[in-house]
C-alpha positions in Angstrom: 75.6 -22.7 24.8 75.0 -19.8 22.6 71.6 -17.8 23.1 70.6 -14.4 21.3 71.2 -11.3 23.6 68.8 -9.5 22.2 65.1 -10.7 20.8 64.3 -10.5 16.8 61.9 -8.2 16.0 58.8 -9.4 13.9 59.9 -7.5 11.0 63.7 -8.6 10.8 61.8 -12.3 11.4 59.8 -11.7 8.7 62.6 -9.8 6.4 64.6 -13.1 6.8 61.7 -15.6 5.9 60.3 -13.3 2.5 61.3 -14.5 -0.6 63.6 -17.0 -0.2 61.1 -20.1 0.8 58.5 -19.7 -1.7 57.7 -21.5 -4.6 57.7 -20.3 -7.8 54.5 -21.3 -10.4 55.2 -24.5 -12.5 56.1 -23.9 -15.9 52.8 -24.1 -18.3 52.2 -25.2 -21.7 49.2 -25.3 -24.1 48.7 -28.7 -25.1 49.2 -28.8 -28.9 46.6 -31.5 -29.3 43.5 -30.1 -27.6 45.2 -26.5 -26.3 44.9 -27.2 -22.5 47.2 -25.8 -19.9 49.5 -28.6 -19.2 52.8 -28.7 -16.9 55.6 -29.6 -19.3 57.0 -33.3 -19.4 53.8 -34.1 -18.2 51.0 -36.5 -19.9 47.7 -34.2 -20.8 45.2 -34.9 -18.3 41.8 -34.0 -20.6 43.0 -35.9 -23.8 46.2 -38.0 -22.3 48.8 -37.2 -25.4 52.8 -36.6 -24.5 55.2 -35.5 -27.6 52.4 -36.1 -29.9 51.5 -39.9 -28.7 48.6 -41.2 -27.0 50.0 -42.3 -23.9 46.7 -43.0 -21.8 43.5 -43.7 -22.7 41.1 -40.6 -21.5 36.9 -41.2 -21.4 35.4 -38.5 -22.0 31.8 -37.9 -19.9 
């Protein structure tokens, strides 16, 4: 069975697990009804419009 001769240094460790796991931000747009940040192909969460339709019916407090 294969087993590392030497031991992996905390920075080459590191170096390895950087950039290549993390996730990237989701892409925002402004809602063109009532101009909050919304994730695209997603239904508007404060006045619950998608492509210009009201999709769900929001109750505003």
């Amino acid at each position: 069975m294969a087993v590392p001769k030497r031991k992996v240094s905390k920075a080459r460790r590191d170096k390895r697990r950087s950039s290549t796991w993390k996730l990237e931000l989701p892409g925002m747009t402004k809602c063109p009804k009532c101009g909050e940040f919304v994730r695209t192909h997603r239904v508007c969460k404060s006045c619950g419009y998608y492509k210009g339709q009201e999709v769900v019916k929001v109750e505003n407090d």
